[in-house]
LUMVEX-611583 format. One line per field, with one value per residue (C-alpha): residue in one letter; z, y, x. Coordinates in steps of 0.001 Angstrom, whole numbers. Example, Ala and Ser with C-alpha at 12.3 -4.5 7.8 and 13.67 -1.06 7.14 Angstrom:
BEGIN
type = A/S
c3 = 7800/7140
c2 = -4500/-1060
c1 = 12300/13670
***
This chain:
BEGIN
type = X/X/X/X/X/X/X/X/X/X/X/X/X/X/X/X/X/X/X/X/X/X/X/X/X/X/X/X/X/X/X/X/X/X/X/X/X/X/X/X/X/X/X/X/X/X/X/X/X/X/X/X/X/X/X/X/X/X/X/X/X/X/X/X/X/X/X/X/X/X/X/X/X/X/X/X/X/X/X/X/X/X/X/X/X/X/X/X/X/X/X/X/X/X/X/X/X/X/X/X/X/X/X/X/X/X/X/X/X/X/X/X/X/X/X/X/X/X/X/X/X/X/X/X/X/X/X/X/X/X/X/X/X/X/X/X/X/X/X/X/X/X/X/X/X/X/X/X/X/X/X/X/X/X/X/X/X/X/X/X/X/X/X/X/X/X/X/X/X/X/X/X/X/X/X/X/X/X/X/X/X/X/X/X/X/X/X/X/X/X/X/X/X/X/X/X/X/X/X/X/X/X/X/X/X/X/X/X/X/X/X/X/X/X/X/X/X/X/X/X/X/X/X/X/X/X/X/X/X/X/X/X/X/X/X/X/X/X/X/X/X/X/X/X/X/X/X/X/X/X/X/X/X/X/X/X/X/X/X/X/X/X/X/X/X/X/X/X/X/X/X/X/X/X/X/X/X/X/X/X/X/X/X/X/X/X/X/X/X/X/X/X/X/X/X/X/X/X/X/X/X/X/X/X/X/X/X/X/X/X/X/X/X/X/X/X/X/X/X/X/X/X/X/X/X/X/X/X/X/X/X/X/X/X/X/X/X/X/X/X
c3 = -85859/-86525/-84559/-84386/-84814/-88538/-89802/-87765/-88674/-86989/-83384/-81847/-78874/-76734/-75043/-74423/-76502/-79563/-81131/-83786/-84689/-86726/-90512/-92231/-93740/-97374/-99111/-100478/-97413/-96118/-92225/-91312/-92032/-90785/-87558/-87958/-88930/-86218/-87295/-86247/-88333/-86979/-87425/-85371/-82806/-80086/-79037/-75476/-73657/-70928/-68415/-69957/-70531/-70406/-71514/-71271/-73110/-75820/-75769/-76422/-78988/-81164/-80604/-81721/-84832/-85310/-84548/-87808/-89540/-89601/-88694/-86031/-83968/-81160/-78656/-76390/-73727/-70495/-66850/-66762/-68632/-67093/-65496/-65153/-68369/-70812/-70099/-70704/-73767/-75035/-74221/-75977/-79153/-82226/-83233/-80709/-78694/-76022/-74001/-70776/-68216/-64645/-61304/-59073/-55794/-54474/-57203/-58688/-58286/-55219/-56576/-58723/-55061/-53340/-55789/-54065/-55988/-58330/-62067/-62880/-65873/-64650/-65849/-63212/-63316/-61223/-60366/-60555/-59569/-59246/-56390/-53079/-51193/-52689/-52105/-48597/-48116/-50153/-49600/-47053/-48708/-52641/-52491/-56135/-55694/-56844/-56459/-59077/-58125/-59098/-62744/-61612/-60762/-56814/-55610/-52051/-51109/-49831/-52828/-55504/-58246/-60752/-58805/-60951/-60666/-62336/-65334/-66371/-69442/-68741/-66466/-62775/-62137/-64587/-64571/-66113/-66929/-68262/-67876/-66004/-66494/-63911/-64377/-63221/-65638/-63304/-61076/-57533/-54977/-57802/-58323/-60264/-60860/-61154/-64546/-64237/-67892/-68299/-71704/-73631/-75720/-75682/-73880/-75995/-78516/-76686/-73974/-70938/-73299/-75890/-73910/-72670/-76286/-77798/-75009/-75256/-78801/-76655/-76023/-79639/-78490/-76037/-79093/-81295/-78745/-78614/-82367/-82605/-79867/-80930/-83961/-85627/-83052/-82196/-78634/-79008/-81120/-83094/-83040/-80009/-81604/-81078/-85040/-85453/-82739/-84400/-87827/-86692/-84475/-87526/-89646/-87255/-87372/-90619/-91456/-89384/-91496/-93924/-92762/-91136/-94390/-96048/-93807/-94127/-97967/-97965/-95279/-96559/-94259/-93839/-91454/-92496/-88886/-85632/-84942/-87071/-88489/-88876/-90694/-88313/-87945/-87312/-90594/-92605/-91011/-92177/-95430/-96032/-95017/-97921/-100148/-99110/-100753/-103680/-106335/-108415/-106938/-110133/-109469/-110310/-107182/-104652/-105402/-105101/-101798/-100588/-101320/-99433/-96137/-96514/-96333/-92815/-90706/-87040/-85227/-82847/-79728/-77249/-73550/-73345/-70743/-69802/-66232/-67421/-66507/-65373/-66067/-65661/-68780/-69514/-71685/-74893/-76556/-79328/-81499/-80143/-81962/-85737/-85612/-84782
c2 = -34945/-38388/-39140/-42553/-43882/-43164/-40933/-37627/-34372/-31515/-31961/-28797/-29144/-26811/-25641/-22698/-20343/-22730/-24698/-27787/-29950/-33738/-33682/-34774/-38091/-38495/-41578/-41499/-42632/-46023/-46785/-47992/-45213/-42664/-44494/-45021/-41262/-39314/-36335/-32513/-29689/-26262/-24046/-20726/-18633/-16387/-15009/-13283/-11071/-12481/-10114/-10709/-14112/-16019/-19213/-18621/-15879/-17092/-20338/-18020/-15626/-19220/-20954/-17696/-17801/-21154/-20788/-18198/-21007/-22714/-26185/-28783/-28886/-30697/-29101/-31281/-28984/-30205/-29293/-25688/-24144/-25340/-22350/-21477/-18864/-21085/-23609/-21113/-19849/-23253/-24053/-20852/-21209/-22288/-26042/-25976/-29235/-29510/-32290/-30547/-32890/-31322/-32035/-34735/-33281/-30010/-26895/-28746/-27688/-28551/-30829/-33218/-33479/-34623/-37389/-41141/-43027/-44656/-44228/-41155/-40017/-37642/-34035/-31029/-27630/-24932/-21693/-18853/-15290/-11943/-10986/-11176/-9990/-13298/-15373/-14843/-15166/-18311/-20433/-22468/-23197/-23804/-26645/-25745/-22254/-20537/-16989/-15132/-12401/-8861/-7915/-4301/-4939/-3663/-3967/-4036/-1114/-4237/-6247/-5916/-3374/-6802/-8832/-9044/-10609/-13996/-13465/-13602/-12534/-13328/-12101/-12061/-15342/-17872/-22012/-23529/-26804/-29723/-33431/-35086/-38543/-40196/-43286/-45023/-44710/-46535/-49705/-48651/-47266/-45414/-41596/-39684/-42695/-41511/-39466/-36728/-35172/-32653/-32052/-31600/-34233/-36616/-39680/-42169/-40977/-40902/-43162/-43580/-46073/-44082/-40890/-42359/-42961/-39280/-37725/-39875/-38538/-35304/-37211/-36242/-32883/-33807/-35289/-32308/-29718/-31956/-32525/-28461/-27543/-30722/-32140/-28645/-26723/-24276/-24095/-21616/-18649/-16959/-13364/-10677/-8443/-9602/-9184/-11607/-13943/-13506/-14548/-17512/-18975/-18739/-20212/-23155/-23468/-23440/-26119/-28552/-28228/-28609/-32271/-33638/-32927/-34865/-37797/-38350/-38048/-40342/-43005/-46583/-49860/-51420/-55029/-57661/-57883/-57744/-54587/-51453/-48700/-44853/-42133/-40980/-37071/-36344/-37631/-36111/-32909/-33461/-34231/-31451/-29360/-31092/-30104/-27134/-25560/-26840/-24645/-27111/-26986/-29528/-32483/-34966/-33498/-33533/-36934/-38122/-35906/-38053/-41567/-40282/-40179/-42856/-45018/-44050/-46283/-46566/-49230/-48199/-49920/-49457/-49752/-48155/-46297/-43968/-41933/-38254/-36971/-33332/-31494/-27989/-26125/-23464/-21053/-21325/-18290/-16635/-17641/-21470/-20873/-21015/-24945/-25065
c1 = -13749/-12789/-8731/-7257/-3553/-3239/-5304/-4789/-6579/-4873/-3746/-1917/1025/1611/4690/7004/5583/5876/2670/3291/1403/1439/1371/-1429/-1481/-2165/-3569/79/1364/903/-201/3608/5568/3154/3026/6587/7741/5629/7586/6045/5784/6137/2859/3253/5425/5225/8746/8449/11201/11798/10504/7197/6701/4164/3268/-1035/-1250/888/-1325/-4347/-3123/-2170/-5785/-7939/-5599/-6415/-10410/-10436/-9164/-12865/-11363/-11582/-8473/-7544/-4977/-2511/-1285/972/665/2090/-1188/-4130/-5910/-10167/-9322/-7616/-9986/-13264/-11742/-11558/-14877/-15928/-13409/-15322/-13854/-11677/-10834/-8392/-7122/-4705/-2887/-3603/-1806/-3064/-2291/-1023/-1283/-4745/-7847/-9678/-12254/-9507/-7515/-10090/-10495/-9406/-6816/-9949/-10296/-12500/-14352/-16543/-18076/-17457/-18912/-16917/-18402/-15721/-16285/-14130/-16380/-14492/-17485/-19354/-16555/-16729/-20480/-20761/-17983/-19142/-22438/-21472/-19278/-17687/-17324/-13841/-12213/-10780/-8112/-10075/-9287/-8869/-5730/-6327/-2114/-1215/1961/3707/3918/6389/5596/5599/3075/-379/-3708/-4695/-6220/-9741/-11555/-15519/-18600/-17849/-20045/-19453/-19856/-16411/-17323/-15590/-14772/-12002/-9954/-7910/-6515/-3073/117/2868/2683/1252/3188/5648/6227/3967/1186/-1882/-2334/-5357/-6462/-9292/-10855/-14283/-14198/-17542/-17083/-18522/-16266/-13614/-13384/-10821/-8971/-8415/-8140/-4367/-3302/-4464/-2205/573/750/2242/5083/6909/7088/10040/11555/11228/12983/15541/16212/15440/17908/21148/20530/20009/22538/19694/20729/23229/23117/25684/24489/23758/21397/17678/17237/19920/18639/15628/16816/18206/15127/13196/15958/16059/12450/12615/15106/13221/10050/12001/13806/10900/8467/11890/11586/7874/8177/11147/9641/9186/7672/10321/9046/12461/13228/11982/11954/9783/12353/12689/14882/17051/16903/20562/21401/18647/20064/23556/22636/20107/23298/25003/22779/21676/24725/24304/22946/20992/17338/16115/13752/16338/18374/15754/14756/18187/17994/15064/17146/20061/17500/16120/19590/20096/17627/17433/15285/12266/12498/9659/9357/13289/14025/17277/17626/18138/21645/21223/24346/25339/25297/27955/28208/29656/31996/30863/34052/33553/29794/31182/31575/27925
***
């Protein structure tokens, strides 16, 4: 599976029950503007009550959809999913890559704590096991050893009738093996500085190099929710059914594919100046709105559709940096919803 800047096969993104990935690029489309456009496309969906959610087994159910697809994929997936199971399914999964950020300290596993603040790139092999009885009579010698919570599902009287057993779909004894990359992301001394990334991709392929600029290709994600959720006015919904909500997740969905596939069909290299430039989102939104109510769905009007996007430019300046403002968010009425 060949993965550089430009030319991108299929690389999937996990988070919150959601999985996108970046388009394709076409000999139609120069280097610039692809590098320049980084816009996702939505693939598939897992909505969740809330009472039952969870973010792993949505994961899952998405990658053994895309294993039937009989195509190399690489899967970008943040800090919240790494677990001994998603990472032996992967391992297991037929063309599947993966490439998950792990914690550095506390809430990591053992063996990645214990690391010194050194770059690593080395290959682990952890030995899980549901047995509590060999847990106990091994731990002390095998230095790698894990515990599984007992897939039987064995509750104490004193824990809440919701509490549940980690999950774990394989023998009782099993090796989990993969590779790990640590290497420094901020200046020393800073929060959060040490980056720690475990995948199964070869390393003379991929080296520690190029492992930093695969997963900083996660980092359009961030952007998409928040084009998804403002730009499209998908963070409040205008129904109270779950049908209706329904409707309109998918509608929002939807309408991005729709605007990004837009903006990559309408990008141009554009290099007068010293800075690169992009379409800007919120304005192919608006004007897709324009014409969405228009009745005419000819060639001529979709091209002139495309030329409208491509007027608004906005320059891409990197290295910026903005503190986040956390602010309370209220509710908003249902009849305060219409403007949306």
């Amino acid at each position: 599976m060949q993965i550089n800047y430009v030319w991108v096969n299929i690389i999937i993104a996990m988070k919150r029950t959601c999985a996108f990935y970046i388009c394709q690029n076409t000999q139609n489309h120069n280097e610039t503007s692809n590098f320049a456009c980084g816009k996702f496309k939505y693939l598939d969906m897992v909505i969740q009550p809330r009472q039952k959610m969870d973010e792993r087994e949505a994961a899952l159910t998405m990658l053994k959809k895309l294993a039937q697809q009989e195509k190399d994929f690489l899967v970008l997936m943040d800090r919240g999913y790494i677990s001994f199971n998603l990472i032996e399914n992967c391992n297991r999964l037929k063309h599947c890559h993966y490439v998950m950020r792990s914690k550095s300290g506390d809430g990591a596993f053992k063996e990645i704590v214990a690391m010194s603040n050194h770059e690593y790139d080395i290959d682990l092999s952890c030995r899980v096991t549901s047995s509590h009885y060999y847990y106990v009579t091994h731990k002390d010698t095998e230095k790698f050893l894990h515990l599984i919570l007992h897939k039987k599902h064995h509750y104490k009287a004193v824990r809440s009738k919701n509490t549940r057993d980690q999950r774990w779909d394989f023998e009782d004894m099993c090796d989990v093996r993969f590779r790990v990359c640590k290497f420094r992301i901020n200046p020393p001394g800073s929060d959060d500085e040490w980056e720690v990334l475990i995948t199964n991709l070869y390393r003379n392929e991929y080296p520690l190099a190029r492992m930093k600029e695969i997963y900083h290709l996660r980092w359009g994600i961030e952007t998409s929710f928040r084009e998804l959720k403002y730009d499209l006015s998908g963070i409040q919904f205008h129904s109270k059914k779950d049908q209706f909500v329904y409707m309109e997740i998918y509608a929002h969905f939807a309408m991005y594919n729709a605007v990004s596939l837009s903006i990559i069909a309408s990008s141009k290299p554009y290099t007068q100046g010293k800075y690169q430039y992009q379409i800007d989102f919120k304005m192919a939104c608006c004007i897709w709105r324009r014409y969405f109510s228009i009745s005419d769905n000819s060639d001529k009007n979709f091209t002139q559709l495309l030329l409208d996007v491509a007027f608004y430019l906005t320059p891409i300046r990197p290295g910026r940096k903005d503190k986040r403002n956390l602010k309370v968010k209220l509710v908003v009425g249902f009849p305060y919803r219409l403007a949306a």
